[in-house]
N, C-alpha and C positions, 0 to 999 in steps of 0.2 A: 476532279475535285468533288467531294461530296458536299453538298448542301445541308446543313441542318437545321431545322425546325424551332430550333432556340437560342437563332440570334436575332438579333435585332437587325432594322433593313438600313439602316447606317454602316454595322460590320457586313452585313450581308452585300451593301455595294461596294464597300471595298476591297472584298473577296473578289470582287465579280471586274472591276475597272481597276485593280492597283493603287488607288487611291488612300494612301495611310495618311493616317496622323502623326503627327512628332514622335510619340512614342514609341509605336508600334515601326516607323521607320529608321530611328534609332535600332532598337531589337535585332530587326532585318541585317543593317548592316555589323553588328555585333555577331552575327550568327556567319555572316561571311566569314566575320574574319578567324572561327573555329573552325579547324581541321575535320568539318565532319566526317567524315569516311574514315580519318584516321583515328580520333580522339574517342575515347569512350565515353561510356553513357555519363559516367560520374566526373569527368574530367568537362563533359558539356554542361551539365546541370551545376556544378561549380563554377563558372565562366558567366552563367545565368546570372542567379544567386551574387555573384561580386556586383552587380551592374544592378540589384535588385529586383530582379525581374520577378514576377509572381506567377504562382502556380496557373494563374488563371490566362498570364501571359503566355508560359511556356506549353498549354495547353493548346492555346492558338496557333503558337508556331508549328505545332504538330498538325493538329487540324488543316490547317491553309497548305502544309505540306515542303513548310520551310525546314522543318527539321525532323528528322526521324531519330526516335530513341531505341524503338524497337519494342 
């Protein structure tokens, strides 16, 4: 996992220990329950987007390496 320089050490510990917030653990298991491997990039990002998820959320799941869009 890559560390970067422009989180803050609240997200940065819970990168580091698993420790989410309601939200962000929410997300997680929303993201299970998509087909990644199968579903495409727009069929993922639509499934987001229903649940409200913000760009700056889905950016995270990328980052932390819960979701690959490509």
């Amino acid at each position: 996992m890559t560390m970067s320089n422009f989180i803050d050490e609240a997200e940065r510990h819970a990168e580091l220990y698993g420790s989410y917030n309601t939200r962000q653990q929410m997300l997680l298991a929303e993201v299970e329950r998509i087909p990644n491997q199968l579903a495409d990039k727009v069929h993922i990002r639509n499934a987001l987007h229903a649940i409200n998820a913000s760009s700056a959320e889905i950016n995270w799941l990328q980052r932390t390496g819960h979701l690959y869009l490509g």
